[in-house]
C-alpha positions in Angstrom: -17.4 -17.8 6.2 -16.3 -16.4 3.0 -12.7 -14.1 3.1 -13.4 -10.2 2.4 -12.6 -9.3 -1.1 -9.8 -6.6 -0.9 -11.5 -3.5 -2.7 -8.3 -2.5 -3.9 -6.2 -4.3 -7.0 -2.9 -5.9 -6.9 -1.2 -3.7 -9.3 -2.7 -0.1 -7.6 -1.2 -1.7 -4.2 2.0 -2.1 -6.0 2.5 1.3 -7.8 1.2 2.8 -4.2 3.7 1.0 -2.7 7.0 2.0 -5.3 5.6 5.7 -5.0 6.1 5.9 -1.3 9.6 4.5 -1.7 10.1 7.1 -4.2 9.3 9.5 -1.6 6.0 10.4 -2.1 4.1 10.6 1.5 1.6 7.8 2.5 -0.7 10.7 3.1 -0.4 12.3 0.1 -2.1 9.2 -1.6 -4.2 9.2 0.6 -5.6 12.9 -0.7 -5.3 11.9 -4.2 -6.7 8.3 -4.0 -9.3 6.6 -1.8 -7.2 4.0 0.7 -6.7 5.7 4.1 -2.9 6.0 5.0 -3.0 3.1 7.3 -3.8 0.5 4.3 -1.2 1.9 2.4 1.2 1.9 5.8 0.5 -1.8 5.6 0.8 -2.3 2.4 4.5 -1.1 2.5 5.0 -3.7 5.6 4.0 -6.2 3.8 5.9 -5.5 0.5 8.5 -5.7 2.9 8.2 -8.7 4.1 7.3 -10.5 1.3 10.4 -9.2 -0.6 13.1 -9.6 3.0 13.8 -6.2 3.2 13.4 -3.2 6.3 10.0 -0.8 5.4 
C-alpha cells in the first residue's frame, strides 16, 4: 500500500514552524492558512526532534 502524500510542502511546514517560535499562535495559522492546529502542533514536535531540542 502506497504512503499518503503529505498535502502540505516542506518549506510551508518550515516557515509554519519558525512562525510559531516567533510567537505567532498555532491557531492563528490555522485562521490564515488551511492545516488545522494539530498538524501544525506536530509539526513543531517533530522539528523538535529532528533538530534535539524541547518544543
Amino acid at each position: 500500500m502506497p504512503r499518503p502524500r503529505n498535502p502540505h510542502r516542506t518549506e510551508f511546514q518550515k516557515k509554519s514552524v519558525a512562525l510559531v517560535r516567533r510567537k505567532r499562535s498555532a491557531e492563528a495559522l490555522t485562521r490564515q492558512y488551511e492545516p488545522c492546529a494539530a498538524t501544525i502542533h506536530e509539526w513543531i514536535r517533530q522539528a523538535a526532534a529532528d533538530s534535539g531540542d524541547d518544543p
